[in-house]
MARTOR-485324 format. One record per residue (C-alpha): residue in three letters; x negated, y, z negated. Coordinates in steps of 0.1 Angstrom, whole numbers, plus 5000, padded with zeros to 4 digits. Example, Ala and Ser with C-alpha at 12.3 -4.5 7.8 and 13.67 -1.06 7.14 Angstrom:
! residues 2
ALA487749554922
SER486349894929
END
This chain:
! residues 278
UNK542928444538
UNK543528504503
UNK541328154494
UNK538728314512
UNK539028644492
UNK539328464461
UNK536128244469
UNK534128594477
UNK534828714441
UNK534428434424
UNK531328394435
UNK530528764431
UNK531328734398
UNK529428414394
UNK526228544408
UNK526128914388
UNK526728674357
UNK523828474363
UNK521828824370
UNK522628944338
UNK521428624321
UNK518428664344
UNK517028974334
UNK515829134299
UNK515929494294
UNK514429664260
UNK516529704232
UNK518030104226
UNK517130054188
UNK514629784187
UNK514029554155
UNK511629554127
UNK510629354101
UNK507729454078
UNK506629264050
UNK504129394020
UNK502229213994
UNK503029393965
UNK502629303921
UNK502928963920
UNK505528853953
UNK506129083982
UNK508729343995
UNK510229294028
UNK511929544056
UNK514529474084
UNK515629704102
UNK516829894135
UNK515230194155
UNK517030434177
UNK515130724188
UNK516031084186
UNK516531154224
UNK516531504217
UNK519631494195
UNK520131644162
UNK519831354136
UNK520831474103
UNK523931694099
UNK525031554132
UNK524331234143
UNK523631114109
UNK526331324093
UNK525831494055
UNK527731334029
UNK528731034046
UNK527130684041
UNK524930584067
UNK523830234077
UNK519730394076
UNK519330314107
UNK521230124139
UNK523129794145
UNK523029624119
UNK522629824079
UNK518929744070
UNK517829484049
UNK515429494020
UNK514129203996
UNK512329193964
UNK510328873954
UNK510529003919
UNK512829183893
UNK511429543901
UNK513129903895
UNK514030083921
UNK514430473919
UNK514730393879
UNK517330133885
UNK516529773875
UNK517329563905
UNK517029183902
UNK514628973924
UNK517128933963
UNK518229053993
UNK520229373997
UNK521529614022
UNK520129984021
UNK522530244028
UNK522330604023
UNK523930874019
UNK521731194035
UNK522131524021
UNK520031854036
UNK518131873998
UNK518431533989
UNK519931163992
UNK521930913976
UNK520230573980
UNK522730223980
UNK521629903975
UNK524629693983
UNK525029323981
UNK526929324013
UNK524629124034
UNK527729004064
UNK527929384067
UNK527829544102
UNK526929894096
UNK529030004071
UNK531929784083
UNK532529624056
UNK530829824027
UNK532829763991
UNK531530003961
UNK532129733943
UNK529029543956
UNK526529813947
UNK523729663928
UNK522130023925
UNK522930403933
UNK520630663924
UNK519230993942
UNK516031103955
UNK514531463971
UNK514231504006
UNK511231624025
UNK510631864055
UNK508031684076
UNK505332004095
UNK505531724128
UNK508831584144
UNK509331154140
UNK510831054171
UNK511430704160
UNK512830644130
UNK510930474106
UNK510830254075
UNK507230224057
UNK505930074024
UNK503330334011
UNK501330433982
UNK501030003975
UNK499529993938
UNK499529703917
UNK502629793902
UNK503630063920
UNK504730143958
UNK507230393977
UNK509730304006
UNK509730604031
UNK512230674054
UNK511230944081
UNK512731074113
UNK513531394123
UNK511931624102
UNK513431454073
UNK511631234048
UNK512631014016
UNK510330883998
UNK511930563976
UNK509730413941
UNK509330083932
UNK508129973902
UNK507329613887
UNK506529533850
UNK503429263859
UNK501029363827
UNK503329103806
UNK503228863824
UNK499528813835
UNK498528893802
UNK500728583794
UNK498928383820
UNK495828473810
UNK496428343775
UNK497928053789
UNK494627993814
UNK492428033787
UNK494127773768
UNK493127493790
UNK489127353807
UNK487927553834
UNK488827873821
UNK489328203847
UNK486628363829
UNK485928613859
UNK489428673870
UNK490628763832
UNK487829003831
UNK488429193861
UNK492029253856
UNK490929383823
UNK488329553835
UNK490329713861
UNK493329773834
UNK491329933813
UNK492529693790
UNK489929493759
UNK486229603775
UNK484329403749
UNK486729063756
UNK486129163793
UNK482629123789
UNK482728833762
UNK484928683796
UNK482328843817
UNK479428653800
UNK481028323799
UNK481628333833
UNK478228403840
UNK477128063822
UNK480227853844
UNK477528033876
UNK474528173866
UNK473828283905
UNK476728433906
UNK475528783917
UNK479428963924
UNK479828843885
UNK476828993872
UNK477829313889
UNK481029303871
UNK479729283839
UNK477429583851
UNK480629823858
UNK482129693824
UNK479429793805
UNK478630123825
UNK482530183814
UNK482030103781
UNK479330383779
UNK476130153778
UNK474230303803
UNK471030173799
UNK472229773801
UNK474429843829
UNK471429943852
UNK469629643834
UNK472629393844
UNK472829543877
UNK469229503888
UNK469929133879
UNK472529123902
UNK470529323930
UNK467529053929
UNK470728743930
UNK472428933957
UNK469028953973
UNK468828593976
UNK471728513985
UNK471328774021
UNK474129014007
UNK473529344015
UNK476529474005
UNK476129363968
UNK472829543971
UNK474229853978
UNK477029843954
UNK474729793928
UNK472530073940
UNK475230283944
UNK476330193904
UNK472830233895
UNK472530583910
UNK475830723893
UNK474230613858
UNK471130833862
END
């Protein structure tokens, strides 16, 4: 009798095991990875989201004054492809745990080299590559899930905001990229088949040397003379550079080569450049 029992649970056991294996169920505080071009490399995210369920996060569930793995399960993850600063901190190109520290009127932000970390098992000061504070935010709508977003993406500029709650951080990162494309330009320019256009936009855009962008602007002009998106760079250069009159000149040019080339969106640009210099 007791064989028989022992049979019956064994292959209860056996069968509910094989059920569990069997059947996939949503994760509580599901995982996100965002990744962001950004300067010259990219920045990228990893982390956990647990809903608010109608609890109070911050000064409860996320308590004030205590460190706080910024998120669930695991303590996020954040990598730089670059040396960038973050929060005013210079932080070498890696991987690193975010923690925090929430306050009600601001936060202490942690990046820790503690990547084996769960949570905050784990956590040694000792492995803080950077500690600095930021304001907090009171958000007009709740966030029911939290969230982790790369906004605000300039060339050399961008923020890491962390919202739930009513609660919002907002994190800067900055990379030094001037040097080093100027540096590549010089380099590029050094060698045949020169970047003519490329150099000119980014000083162009920069606000850097106008009359070298257009020197560049010109010479790539004679590398493709049908170039038509060229020709309307070298308008906007010289319409920043204050000469009117031969930016409408240089941009009629590029109308009639975006013209036949069928691109009506060059057209209009230069229409639309035109128009402002009148």
């Amino acid at each position: 009798m007791k064989k028989i029992l022992y049979a019956i649970v064994a292959t209860c056991f056996i069968n509910a095991n094989a059920f569990s294996q069997s059947v996939k169920t949503p994760a509580p505080s599901p995982t996100q990875t965002i990744k962001q071009d950004f300067a010259l490399s990219a920045i990228e995210l990893t982390y956990s989201r647990p809903n608010m369920k109608g609890r109070v996060v911050f000064g409860d569930l996320a308590p004030y004054g205590k460190l706080w793995r910024t998120g669930a399960n695991a303590a996020t993850r954040v990598s730089f492809g670059e040396d960038v600063q973050v929060g005013g901190v210079a932080v070498k190109a890696g991987t690193y745990v975010l923690y925090s520290i929430p306050n009600k009127d601001e936060w202490e932000i942690i990046l820790n080299k503690g990547l084996n970390n769960w949570g905050i098992d784990g956590y040694k000061a000792e492995e803080d590559v950077a500690r600095f504070k930021v304001k907090s935010f009171s958000l007009a709508s709740p966030v029911e899930t939290f969230t982790i977003q790369i906004a605000n993406v300039m060339p050399s500029s961008a923020d890491i905001q962390i919202s739930w709650e009513k609660t919002m951080v907002s994190i800067p990162v900055v990379a030094e990229i001037d040097s080093k494309i100027t540096k590549s330009i010089e380099v590029a320019m050094s060698i045949d088949n020169r970047p003519y256009f490329q150099a000119a936009s980014y000083y162009f855009e920069t606000g850097k040397d106008l009359n070298k962008a257009l020197l560049w602007a010109d010479k790539a002009i004679e590398q493709s003379p049908k170039a038509y998106w060229v020709v309307h760079l070298k308008a906007k250069i010289q319409a920043k550079s204050g000469n009117k009159v031969a930016a409408i000149e240089t941009a009629k040019k590029s109308i009639e080569l975006a013209k036949e080339a069928n691109n009506m969106d060059y057209v209009a640009l230069n229409e639309k450049l035109i128009a402002s210099l009148k």
